[in-house]
Wavefront OBJ file of the C-alpha trace (Angstrom):
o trace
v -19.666 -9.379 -34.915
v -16.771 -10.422 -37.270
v -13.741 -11.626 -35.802
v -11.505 -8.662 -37.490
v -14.299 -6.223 -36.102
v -14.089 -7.745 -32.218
v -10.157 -7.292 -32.662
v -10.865 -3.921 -33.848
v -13.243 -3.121 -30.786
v -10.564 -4.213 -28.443
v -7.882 -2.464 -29.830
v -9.511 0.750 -29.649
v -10.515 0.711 -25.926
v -7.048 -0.478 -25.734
v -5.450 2.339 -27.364
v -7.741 5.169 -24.797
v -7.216 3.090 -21.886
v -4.291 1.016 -21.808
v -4.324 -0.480 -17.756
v -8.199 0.219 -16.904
v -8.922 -0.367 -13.052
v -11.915 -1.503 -11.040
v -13.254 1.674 -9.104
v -14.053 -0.469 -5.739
v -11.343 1.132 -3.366
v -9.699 -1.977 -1.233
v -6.590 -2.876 0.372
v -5.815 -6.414 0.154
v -7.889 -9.224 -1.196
v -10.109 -9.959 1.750
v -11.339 -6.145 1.624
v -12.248 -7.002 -2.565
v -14.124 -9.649 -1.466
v -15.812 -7.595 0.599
v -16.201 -4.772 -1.363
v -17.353 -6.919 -4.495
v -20.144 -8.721 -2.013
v -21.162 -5.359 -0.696
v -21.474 -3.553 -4.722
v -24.547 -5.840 -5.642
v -27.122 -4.181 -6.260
v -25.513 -1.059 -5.174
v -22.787 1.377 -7.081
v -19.415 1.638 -6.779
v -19.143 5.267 -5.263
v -21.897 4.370 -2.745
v -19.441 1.364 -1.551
v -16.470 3.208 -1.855
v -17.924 5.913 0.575
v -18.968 3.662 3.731
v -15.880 0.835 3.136
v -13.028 3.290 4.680
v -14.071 3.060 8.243
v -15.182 -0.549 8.090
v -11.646 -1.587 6.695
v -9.963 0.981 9.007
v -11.193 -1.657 11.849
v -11.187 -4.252 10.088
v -9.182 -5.220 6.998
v -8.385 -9.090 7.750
v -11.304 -11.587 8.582
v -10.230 -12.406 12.344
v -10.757 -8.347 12.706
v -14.080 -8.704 10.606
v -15.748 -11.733 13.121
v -13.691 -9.827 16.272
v -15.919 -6.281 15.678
v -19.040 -8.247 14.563
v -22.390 -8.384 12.850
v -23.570 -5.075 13.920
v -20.866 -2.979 13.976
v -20.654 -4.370 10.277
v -23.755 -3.477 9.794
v -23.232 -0.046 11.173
v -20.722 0.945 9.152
v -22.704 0.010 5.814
v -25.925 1.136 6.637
v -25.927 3.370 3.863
v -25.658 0.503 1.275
v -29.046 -0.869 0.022
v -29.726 -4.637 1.560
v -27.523 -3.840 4.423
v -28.974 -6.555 6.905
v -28.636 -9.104 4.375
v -24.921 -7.936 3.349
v -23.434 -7.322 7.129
v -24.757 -11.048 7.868
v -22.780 -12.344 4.679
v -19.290 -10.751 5.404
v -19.219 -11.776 8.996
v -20.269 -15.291 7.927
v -18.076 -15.394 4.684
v -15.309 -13.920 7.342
v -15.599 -16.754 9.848
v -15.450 -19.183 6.719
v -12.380 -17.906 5.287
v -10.951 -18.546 9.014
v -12.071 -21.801 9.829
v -11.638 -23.486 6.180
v -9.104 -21.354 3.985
v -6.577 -20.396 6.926
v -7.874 -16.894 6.375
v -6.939 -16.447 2.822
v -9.247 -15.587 0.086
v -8.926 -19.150 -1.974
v -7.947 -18.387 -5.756
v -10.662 -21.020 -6.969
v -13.744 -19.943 -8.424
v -15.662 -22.907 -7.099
v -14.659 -22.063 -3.081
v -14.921 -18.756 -3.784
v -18.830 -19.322 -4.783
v -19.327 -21.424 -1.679
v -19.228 -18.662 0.602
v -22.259 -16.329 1.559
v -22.746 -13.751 -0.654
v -20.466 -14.110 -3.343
v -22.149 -15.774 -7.140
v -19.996 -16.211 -10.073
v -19.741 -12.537 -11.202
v -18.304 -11.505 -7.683
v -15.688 -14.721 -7.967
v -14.544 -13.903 -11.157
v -13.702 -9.924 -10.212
v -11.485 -11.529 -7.123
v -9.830 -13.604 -9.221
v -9.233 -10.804 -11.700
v -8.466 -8.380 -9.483
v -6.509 -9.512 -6.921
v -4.880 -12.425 -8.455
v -4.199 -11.717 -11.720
v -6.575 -14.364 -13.371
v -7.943 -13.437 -16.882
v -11.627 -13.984 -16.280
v -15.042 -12.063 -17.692
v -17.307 -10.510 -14.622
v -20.330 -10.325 -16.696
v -22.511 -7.673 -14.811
v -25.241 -5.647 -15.951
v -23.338 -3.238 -18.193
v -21.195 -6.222 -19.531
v -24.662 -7.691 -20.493
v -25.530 -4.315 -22.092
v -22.428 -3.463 -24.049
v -22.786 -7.231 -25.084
v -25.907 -7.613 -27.055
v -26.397 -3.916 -27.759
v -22.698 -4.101 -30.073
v -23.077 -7.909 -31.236
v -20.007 -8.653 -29.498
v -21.770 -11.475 -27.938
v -25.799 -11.945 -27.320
v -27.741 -14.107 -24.658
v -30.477 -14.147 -23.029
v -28.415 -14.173 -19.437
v -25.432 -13.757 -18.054
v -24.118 -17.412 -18.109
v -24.494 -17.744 -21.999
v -22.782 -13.911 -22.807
v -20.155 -14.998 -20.517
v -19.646 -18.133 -22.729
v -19.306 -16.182 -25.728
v -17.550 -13.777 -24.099
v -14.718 -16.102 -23.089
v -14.750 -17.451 -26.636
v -14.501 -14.525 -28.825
v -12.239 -11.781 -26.744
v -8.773 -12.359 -27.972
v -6.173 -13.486 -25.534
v -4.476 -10.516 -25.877
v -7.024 -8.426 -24.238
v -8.785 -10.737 -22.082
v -7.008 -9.856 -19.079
v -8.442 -6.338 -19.395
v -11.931 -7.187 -21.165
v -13.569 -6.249 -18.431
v -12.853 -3.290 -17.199
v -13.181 -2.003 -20.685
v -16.471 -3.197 -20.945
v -17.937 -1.867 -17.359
v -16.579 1.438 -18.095
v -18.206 1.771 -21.707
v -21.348 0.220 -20.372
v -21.323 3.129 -17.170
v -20.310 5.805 -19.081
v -21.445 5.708 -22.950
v -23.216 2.752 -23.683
v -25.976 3.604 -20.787
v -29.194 1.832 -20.334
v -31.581 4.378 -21.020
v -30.212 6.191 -23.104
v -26.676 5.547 -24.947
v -24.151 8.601 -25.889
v -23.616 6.911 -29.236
v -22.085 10.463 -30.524
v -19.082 9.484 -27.823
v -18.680 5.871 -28.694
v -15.356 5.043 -30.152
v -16.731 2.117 -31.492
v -19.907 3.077 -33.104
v -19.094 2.131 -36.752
v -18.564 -1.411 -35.645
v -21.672 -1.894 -33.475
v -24.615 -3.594 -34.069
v -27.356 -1.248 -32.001
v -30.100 -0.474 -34.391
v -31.124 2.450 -32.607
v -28.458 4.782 -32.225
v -28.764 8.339 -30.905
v -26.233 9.521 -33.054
l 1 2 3 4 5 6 7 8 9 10 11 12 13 14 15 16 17 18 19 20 21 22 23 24 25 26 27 28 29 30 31 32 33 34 35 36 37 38 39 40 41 42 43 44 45 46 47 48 49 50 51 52 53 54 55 56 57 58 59 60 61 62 63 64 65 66 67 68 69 70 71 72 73 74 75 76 77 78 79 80 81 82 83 84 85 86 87 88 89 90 91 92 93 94 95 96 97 98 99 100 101 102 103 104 105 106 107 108 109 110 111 112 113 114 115 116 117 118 119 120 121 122 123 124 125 126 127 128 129 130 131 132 133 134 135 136 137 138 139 140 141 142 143 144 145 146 147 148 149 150 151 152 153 154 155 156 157 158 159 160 161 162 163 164 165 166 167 168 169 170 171 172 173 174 175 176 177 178 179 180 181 182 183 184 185 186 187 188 189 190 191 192 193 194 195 196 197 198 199 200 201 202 203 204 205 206 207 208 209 210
């Protein structure tokens, strides 16, 4: 995609969405990290529906280790891999206790240290809760990515490369966001709604539905 075109891209999602937000529900940046660690493999709404009690009990990471593996476990049950996930947060909990004075560290390589948590999770904390342009490439990311031209690879390391490279500053902040949303809502995996896409004259997708 041409540099002029990738500007235009931007600008449009820009102009329909000005300050696009994550869809996790959390309430500080321990209960992101959480959240984040407990959306793999899993959607947002399904999080978003078993998080509220868990946080209401325990929303720092001395609460998280105090109620324990299986009450953790108990309240996300509903999430797939829940064994796997209630074992990470109380060990990613006792971490953040013992070797970050319970703070969630605003590093990408301590953040990818602790259980659970790979590059794509780090980079959403650091975007999200500190403010740190970064590009969480995900599945829909990955999607929107090569489908459009934007930026192709054959995994999620080299489109996040591009990625980094071609999104103006301007909208990197936000580059995201935009990006997940188009990818959920219009640019879908089966089948895209190309007749909705505000960016269908600049994309690359040989097989649009429109």
């Amino acid at each position: 995609m041409k540099k002029a075109d990738i500007h235009e891209l931007f600008s449009r999602w820009h102009a329909i969405e000005p300050e696009p937000k994550g869809e996790l529900d959390y309430l500080n940046p321990f209960t992101l990290l959480v959240a984040v660690v407990l959306s793999a493999q899993a959607t947002d709404v399904g999080v978003n529906k078993a998080t509220p009690a868990l946080f209401a009990e325990a929303e720092t990471p001395e609460k998280m280790v105090e109620i324990g593996e299986d009450r953790i476990r108990h309240h996300i049950k509903t999430i797939g891999l829940f064994n796997a996930k209630a074992k990470n947060v109380f060990k990613l909990s006792k971490i953040l206790i013992e070797e970050h004075n319970s703070e969630v560290p605003q590093d990408r390589d301590a953040l990818v240290k602790l259980p659970g948590v790979g590059r794509k999770t780090a980079n959403v904390v650091l975007s999200m809760a500190f403010g740190i342009p970064t590009i969480a490439v995900d599945t829909h990311i990955f999607r929107v990515s090569n489908r459009t031209g934007l930026a192709k690879g054959k995994n999620v390391d080299q489109v996040e490369e591009k990625l980094e490279k071609v999104v103006p500053d301007e909208f990197k902040f936000h580059a995201h966001h935009w990006m997940i949303l188009h990818g959920r809502y219009i640019c879908k995996a089966r089948k895209p709604e190309c007749a909705k896409c505000p960016v269908i004259d600049l994309c690359a997708f040989k097989d649009k539905t429109a």
